[in-house]
N, C-alpha and C positions, 0 to 999 in steps of 0.2 A: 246074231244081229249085225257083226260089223264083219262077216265074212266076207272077204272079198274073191271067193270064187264063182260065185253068178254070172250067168252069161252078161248082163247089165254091168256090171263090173268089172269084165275082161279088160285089160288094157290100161285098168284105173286102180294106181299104187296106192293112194288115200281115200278111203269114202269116209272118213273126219276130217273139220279143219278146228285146231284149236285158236278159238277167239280171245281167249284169257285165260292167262296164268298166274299164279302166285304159290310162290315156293318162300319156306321159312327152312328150317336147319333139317328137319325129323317131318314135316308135315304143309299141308299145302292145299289148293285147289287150282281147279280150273273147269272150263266152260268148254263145252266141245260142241259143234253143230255136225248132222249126220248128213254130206251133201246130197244124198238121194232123197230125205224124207224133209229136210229142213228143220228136225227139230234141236234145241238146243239140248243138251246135257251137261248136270252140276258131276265132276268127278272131284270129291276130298278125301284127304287122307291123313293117317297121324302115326307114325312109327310101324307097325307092320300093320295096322287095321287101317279099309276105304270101304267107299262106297260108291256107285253111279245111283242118279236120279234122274229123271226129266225135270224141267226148269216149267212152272206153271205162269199161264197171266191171269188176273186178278179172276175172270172165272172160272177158273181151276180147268181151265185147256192146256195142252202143252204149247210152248212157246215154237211158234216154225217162222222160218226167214225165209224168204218170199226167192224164187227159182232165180229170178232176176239182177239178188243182191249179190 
């Protein structure tokens, strides 16, 4: 998914930007947006165990940020 060897992606060092972070000692989160698809992603974590999700809005769509933002 966040392969960046596509020809679409040639040339392009991040195809994530991270919007929010939050780090504690052992554990943490943060907010990732995928710039090709627009969608947001919740990535947390707690000593060796994480997880990625997508971020929903209230009708259970994924959340996307508009090409323009």
């Amino acid at each position: 998914m966040f392969n960046n060897d596509s020809e679409k992606n040639k040339g392009s060092k991040n195809r994530v930007e991270e919007i929010l972070a939050e780090n504690g000692v052992a554990n943490g989160n943060r907010i990732i947006v995928d710039k090709e698809t627009g969608i947001h992603y919740l990535f947390s974590w707690s000593g060796y165990a994480g997880g990625i999700t997508p971020l929903l809005d209230k009708d259970g769509k994924p959340m996307i940020k508009p090409n323009n933002e």
